[in-house]
N, C-alpha and C positions, 0 to 999 in steps of 0.2 A: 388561542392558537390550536391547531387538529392537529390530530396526527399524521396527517400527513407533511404540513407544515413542520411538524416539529423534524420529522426525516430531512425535509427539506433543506431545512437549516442545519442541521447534521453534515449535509452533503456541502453545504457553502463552505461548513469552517473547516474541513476535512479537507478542500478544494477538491473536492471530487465530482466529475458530472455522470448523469446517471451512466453512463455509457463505461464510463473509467470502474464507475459500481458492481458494475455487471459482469467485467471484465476480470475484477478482482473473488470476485464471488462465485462467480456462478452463476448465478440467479437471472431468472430470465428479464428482460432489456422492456419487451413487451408486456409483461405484466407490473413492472416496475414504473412503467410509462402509465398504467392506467392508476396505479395505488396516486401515483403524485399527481397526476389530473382529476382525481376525483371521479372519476369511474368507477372506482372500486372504492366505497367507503371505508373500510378495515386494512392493515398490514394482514396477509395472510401467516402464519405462523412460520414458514417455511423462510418470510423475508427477514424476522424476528434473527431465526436461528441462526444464519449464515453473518444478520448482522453483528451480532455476539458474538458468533466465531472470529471472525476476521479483525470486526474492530472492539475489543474489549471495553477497551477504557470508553465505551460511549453506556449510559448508564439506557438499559432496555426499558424499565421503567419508567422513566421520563418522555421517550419516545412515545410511549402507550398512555400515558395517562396525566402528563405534564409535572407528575411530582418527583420533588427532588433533584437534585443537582441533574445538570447537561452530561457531566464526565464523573468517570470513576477517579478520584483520586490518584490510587495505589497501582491503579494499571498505568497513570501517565508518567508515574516516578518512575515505575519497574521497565518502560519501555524509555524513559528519559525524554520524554515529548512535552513540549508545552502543550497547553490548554487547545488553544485555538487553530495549531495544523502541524499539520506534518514535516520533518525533515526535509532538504530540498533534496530530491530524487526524483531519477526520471521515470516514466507511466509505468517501462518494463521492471524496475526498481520497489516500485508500490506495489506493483503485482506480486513481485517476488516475496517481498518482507511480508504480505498481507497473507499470503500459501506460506511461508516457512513460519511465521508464527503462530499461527491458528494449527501447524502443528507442532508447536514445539521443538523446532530445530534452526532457531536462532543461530546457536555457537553455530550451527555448521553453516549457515549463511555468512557467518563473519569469516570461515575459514576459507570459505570459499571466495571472498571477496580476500581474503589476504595472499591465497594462491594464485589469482588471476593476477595484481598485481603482482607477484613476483615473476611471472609468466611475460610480463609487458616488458620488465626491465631486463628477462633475459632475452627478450624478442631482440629488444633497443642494444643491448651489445653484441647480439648476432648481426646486426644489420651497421654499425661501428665498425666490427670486425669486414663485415664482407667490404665497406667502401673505402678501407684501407686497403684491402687486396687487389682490388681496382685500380685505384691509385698505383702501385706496385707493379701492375700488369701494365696500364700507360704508359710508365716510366721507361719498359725495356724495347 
């Protein structure tokens, strides 16, 4: 298997298409279109880095030189993710958790997902409230 293949396969079990990779990264679309076509024989270092950034638990080793395990263990326990993909979450979702963890601000992604719902359920009783008031207004 090449290295590029080996990326490849990275991206199937990740289910990510290069375009979702790009998105989550940074990394440009068109240069990453030519590493997987074989235009460009090598990962240039820069794809290396962003891929370590963003997805740990994939072992950069492996990707570069075939040895050793696919995945990091201890980053899939520490993030709670099976082996083989990710959480179900939507595109803007994976964008999100792939930037808040590469830098370290998990808890405030949790907290921010625990404000928004609470935001949703005070929307939901604002809009309760209002078409009781409706009602009310009908009535006279």
């Amino acid at each position: 298997m090449t290295v590029n293949n080996r990326f490849t396969h990275f991206l199937k079990e990740k289910k990510l298409s290069q375009k979702d990779f790009c998105q989550i990264t940074g990394y440009g679309y068109q240069s990453l279109t030519k590493f997987l076509s074989g235009q460009t024989s090598n990962p240039g270092i820069n794809l290396l880095i962003v891929t370590k950034q963003y997805f740990p638990e994939i072992n950069i080793e492996w990707i570069v030189s075939g040895e050793g395990s696919v995945w990091h263990q201890e980053e899939l326990d520490r993030k709670g993710l099976p082996y083989n993909n990710t959480p179900e979450a939507t595109d803007d979702d994976l964008e999100v958790i792939g930037k808040m963890s590469s830098l370290g601000l998990d808890p405030i992604y949790r907290n921010l997902l625990a404000t928004k719902e609470e935001l949703i359920a005070m929307q939901k009783e604002q809009i309760s409230d209002l078409k009781e008031r409706i009602n009310e207004l009908k009535k006279r």
